[in-house]
C-alpha positions as CSV (number, residue, x, y, z in Angstrom):
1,X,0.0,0.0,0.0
2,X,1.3,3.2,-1.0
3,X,2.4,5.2,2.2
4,X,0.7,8.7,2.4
5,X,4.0,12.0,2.3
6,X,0.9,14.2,4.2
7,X,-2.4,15.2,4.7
8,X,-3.1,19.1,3.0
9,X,-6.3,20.7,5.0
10,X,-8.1,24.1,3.8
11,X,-8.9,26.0,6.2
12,X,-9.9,30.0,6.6
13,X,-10.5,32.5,9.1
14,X,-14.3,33.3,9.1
15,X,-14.4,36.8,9.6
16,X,-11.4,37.7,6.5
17,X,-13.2,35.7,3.9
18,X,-14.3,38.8,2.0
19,X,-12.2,42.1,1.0
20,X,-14.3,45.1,1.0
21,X,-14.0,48.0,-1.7
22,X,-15.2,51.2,-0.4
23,X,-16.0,54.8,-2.4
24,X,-17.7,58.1,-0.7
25,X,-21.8,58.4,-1.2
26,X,-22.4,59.6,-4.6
27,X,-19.1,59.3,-5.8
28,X,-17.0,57.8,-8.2
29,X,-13.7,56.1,-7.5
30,X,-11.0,54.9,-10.0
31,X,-9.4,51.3,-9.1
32,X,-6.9,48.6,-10.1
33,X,-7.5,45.1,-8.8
34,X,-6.3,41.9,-9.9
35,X,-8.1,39.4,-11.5
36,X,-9.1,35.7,-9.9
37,X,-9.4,37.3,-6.5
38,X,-12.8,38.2,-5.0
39,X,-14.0,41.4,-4.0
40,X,-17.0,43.5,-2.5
41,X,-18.1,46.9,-3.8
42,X,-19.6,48.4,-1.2
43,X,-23.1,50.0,-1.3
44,X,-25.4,50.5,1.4
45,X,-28.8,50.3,0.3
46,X,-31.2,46.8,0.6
47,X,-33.1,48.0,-2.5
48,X,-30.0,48.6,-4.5
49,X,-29.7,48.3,-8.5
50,X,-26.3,47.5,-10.1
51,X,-25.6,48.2,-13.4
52,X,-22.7,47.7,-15.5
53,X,-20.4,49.1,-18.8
54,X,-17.4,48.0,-20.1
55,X,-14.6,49.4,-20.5
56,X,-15.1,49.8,-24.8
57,X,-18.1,52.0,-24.0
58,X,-21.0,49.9,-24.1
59,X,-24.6,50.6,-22.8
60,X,-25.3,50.5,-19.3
61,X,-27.0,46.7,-18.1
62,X,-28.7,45.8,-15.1
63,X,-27.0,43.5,-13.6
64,X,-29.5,40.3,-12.6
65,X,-27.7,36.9,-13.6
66,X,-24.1,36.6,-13.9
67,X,-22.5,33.5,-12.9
68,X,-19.7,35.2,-10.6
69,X,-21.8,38.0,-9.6
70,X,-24.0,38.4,-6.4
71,X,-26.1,41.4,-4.7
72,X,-25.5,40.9,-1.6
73,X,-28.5,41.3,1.2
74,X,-27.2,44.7,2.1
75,X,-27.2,46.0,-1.5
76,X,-23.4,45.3,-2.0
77,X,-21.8,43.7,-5.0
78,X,-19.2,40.4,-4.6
79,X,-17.7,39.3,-7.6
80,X,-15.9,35.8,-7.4
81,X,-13.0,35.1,-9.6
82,X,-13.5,38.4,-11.6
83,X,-11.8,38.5,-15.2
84,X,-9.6,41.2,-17.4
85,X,-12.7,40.8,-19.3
86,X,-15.3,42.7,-16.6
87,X,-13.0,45.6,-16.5
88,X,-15.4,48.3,-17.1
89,X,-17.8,50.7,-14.7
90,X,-20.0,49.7,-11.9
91,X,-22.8,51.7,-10.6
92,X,-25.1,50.9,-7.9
93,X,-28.5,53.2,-7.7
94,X,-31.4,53.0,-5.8
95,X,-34.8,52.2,-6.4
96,X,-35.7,55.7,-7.6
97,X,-32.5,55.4,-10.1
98,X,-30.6,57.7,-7.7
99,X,-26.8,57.6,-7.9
100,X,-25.1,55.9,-5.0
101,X,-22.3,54.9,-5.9
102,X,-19.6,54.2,-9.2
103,X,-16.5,51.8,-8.9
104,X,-14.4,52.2,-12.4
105,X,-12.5,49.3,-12.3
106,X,-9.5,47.7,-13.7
107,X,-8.8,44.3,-13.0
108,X,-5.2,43.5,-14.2
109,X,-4.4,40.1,-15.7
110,X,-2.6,37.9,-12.6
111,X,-1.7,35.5,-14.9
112,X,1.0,38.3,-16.1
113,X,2.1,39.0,-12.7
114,X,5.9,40.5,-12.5
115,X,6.9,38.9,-9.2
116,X,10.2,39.6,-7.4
117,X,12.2,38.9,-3.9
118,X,13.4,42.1,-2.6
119,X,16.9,40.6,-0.5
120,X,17.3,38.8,-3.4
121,X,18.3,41.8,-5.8
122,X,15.7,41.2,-7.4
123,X,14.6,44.3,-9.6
124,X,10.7,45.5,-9.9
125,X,9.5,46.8,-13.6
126,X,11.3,50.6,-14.5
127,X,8.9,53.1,-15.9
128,X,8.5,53.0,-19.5
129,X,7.3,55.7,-22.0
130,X,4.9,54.7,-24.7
131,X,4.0,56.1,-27.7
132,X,0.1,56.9,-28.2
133,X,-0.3,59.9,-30.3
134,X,1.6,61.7,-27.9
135,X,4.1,60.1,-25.4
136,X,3.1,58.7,-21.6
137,X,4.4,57.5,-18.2
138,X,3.8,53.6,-17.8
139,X,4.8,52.8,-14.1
140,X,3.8,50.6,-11.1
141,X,1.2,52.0,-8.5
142,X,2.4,50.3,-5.4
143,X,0.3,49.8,-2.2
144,X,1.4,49.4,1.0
145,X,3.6,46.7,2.9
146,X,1.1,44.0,3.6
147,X,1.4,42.6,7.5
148,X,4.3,40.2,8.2
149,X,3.0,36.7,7.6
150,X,5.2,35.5,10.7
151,X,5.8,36.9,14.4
152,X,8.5,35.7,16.7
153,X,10.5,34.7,13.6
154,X,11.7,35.7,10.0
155,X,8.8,35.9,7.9
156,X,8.1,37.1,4.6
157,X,5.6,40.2,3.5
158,X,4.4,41.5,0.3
159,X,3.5,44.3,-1.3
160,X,1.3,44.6,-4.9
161,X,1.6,46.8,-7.2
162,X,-0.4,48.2,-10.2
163,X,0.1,49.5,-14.4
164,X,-0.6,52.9,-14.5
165,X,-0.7,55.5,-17.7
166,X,0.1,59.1,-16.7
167,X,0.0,61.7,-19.3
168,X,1.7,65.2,-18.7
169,X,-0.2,67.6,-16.5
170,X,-2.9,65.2,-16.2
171,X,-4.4,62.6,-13.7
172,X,-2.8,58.6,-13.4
173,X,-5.1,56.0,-14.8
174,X,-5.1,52.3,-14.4
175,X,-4.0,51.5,-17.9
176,X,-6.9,49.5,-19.4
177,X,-8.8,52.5,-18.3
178,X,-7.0,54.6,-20.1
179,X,-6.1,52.9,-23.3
180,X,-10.1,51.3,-23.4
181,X,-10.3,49.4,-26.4
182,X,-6.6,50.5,-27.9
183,X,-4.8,47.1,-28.8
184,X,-1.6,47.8,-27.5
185,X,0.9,44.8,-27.2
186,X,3.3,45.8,-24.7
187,X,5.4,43.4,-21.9
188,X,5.4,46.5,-19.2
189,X,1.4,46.9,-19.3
190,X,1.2,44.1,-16.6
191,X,0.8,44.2,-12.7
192,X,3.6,43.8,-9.9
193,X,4.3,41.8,-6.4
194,X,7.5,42.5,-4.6
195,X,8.3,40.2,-1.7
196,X,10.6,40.9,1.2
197,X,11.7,39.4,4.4
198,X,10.5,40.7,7.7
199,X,11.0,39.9,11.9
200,X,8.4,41.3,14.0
201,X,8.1,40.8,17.3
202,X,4.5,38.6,18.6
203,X,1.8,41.3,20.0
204,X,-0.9,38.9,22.6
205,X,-3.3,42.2,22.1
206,X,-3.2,42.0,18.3
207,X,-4.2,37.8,18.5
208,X,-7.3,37.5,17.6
209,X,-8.7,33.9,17.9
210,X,-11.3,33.0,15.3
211,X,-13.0,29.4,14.2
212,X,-11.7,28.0,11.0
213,X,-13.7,26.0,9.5
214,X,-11.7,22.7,7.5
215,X,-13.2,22.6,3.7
216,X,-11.3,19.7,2.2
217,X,-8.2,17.2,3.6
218,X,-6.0,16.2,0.2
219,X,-3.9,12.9,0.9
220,X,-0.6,13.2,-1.2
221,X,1.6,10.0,-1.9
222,X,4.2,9.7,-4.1
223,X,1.8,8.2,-7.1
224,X,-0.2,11.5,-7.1
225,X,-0.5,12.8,-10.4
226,X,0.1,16.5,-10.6
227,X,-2.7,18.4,-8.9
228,X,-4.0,21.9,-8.5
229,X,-4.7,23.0,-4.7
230,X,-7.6,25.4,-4.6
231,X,-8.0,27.4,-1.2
232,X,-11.4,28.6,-1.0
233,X,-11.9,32.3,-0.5
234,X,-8.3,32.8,-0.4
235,X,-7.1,36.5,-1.4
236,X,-3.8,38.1,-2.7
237,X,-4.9,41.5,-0.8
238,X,-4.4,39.5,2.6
C-alpha cells in the first residue's frame, strides 16, 4: 500500500473571507485590482440596483444573472473570480434610479504578474514611455507593505503593485482605463508583487482567535498525479 507523504487541509479564518471596496456616497472612484481574486463593492442600500459598462463604451445593463456575480443582502456587489474581461464601470442606484455609488475598475491580468524577492536583488519593472499619439508615463502604482505573515521569527511580507498610464499635466489612470479598447501589445502593461523578508516581534493584544472551519483534507503520496490546490476564498490582498 502506497504510504501517504501528508495530509493538506483548507482552512480560513471566518471573519477575513471577504475584501471590501469602499467609495464616498455619490461618488465615483477609479481602481486597479487583480483578476481571480474576490471582492465586494460596497453599497449600502437593501433595494439597491447595479448596473454595469465596459470598459469599450457599451450601454449601461442591469446586472441580474451573472454567474460570478451576487447582490449581496445589504445591497453590496461580490464578484468571485472576476476576469480582465469585466474591466469596465460599476454603478449601484437605488430604487428611484438615484446615484449611490460608481466603482471604475480595472482588474489586471494575474496570470501576467511580475513577481520579485526584494533581498534577493531582485529588480521590480522601470517606468517606460509609450507612444500613443503623444508620449506617456507607464509605471507601477504600489500599495502598501502588507502585515508580516510571521511573528517571533523571519517571515516574509508583500507588497502589490499596479500599471498605470500618466499623461503630462494630467491625472494617473489604471492603464486599461486609459487605453479602453486600444490594442496595444506591450510586456510593461502588466501588474507587480515584490516580496521581502521581515522579523516582527508577537503582539498577545493583536491575537485574535477566530473558528476556521476545515473545507477539504488532500492525501498526497508519491503516485499523485500532478494536482491543483484550490483554497477557498483565499485572497492576494491578505
Amino acid at each position: 500500500m502506497l504510504a501517504a507523504l501528508c495530509l493538506v487541509s483548507f482552512s480560513f479564518p471566518m471573519l477575513w473571507a471577504q475584501t471590501f471596496i469602499s467609495c464616498s456616497y455619490k461618488s465615483q472612484c477609479q481602481q486597479a485590482l487583480l483578476s481571480g481574486n474576490d471582492i465586494v463593492l460596497r453599497c449600502d442600500h437593501k433595494k439597491a440596483l447595479w448596473y454595469f459598462s465596459s470598459i469599450i463604451g457599451e450601454n449601461m445593463v442591469l446586472l441580474n444573472s451573472r454567474p460570478n456575480i451576487k447582490k449581496l443582502p445589504g445591497g453590496s456587489l461580490q464578484l468571485s473570480d472576476p476576469q480582465p474581461s469585466q474591466a469596465g464601470l460599476f454603478r449601484c442606484e437605488d430604487d428611484a434610479n438615484g446615484l449611490l455609488v460608481e466603482y471604475e475598475i480595472d482588474f489586471q491580468d494575474a496570470t501576467t504578474l511580475h513577481i520579485t524577492h526584494k533581498d534577493l536583488g531582485q529588480e521590480p519593472l522601470q517606468n517606460e514611455t509609450l507612444k500613443l499619439g503623444g508620449e506617456v508615463l507607464v509605471f507601477t502604482h504600489w500599495k502598501p507593505w502588507q502585515d508580516c505573515n510571521r511573528c517571533g521569527e523571519p517571515g516574509e511580507r508583500k507588497r502589490l503593485g499596479y500599471c498605470y498610464v500618466e499623461e503630462p499635466l494630467e491625472t494617473p489612470m489604471p492603464c486599461r482605463l486609459y487605453l479602453r479598447d486600444e490594442k496595444v501589445q506591450y510586456s510593461r502593461l502588466r501588474p507587480e508583487m515584490q516580496v521581502e523578508g521581515c522579523f516582527v516581534p508577537c503582539d498577545p493584544d493583536k491575537e485574535i482567535q477566530q473558528p476556521f472551519f476545515i473545507f477539504d483534507i488532500y492525501q498526497l503520496g508519491k503516485l499523485t498525479n500532478p494536482m491543483w490546490l484550490t483554497c477557498p476564498l483565499a485572497s492576494i490582498y491578505r
